[in-house]
N, C-alpha and C positions, 0 to 999 in steps of 0.2 A: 246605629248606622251613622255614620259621619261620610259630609262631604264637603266641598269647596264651589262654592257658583262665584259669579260676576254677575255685579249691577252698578250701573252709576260711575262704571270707568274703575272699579274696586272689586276687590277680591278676598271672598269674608267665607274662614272654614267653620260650618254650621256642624249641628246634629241636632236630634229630637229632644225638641223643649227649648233649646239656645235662644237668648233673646237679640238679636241685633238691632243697632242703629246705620242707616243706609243712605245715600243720597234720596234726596224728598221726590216723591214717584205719588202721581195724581189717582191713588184710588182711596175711596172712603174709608172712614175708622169703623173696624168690625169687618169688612170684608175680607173674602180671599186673595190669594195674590200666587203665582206662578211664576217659578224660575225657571225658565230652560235654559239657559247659559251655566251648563254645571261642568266644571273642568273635571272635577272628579269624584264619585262617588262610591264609598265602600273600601278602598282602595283601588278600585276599577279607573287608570290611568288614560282620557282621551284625547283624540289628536284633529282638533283643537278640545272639541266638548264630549261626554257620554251622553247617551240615548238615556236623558235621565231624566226626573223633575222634582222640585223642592217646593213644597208648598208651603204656607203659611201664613197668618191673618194680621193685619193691621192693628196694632193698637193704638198709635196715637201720631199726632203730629207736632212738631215741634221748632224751636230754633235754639241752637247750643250756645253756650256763652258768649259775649260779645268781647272781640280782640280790638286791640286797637292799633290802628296802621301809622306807623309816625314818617312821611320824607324828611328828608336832611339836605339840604348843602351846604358844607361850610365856607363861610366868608362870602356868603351869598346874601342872606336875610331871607330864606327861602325856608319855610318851615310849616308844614301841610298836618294836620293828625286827622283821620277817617278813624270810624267803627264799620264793624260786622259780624255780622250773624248768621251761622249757616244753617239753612233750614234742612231736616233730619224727619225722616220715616221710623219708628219704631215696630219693629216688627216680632214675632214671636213662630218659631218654624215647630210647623207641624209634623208634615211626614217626609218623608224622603222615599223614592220610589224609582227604583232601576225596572229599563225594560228589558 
């Protein structure tokens, strides 16, 4: 069974066993976690969401590679470089469940 949720302002098509990485959401490593924001599941096309939910447990937490942010202006002397690192959910989807 495949489906499609939202979390985190994103849009990530899952199925059973699928591992995803997700915007970082405050629940413990090893817990459950619930998606109700499922656009669609099964093929079952909803307007906005289906009467659906996606489950799945937490594995770990993280931050992704650090980019580095360079400003510019030329003929300025203006010359700025930041890092960052985006912190990331690791998740692991369990069942999928239409009601």
């Amino acid at each position: 069974m495949n489906a499609v949720i939202e979390t985190g302002g994103k849009q990530y098509y899952v199925s059973e066993g699928s591992v995803i990485y997700i915007e970082k959401v405050d629940v413990e490593t090893g817990k459950e976690i619930k998606f109700d924001k499922v656009l669609m599941a099964n093929g079952v096309v909803g307007q906005p969401y289906v009467e659906a939910t996606v489950t799945g447990t937490v594995e770990k937490h993280g931050k992704t590679k650090k980019i580095k942010v360079f400003k510019y202006n030329a003929k300025k002397n203006y010359r700025r470089t930041q890092g960052h690192r985006q912190p990331y959910t690791k998740v692991t989807i369990k069942k999928i469940s239409v009601k």
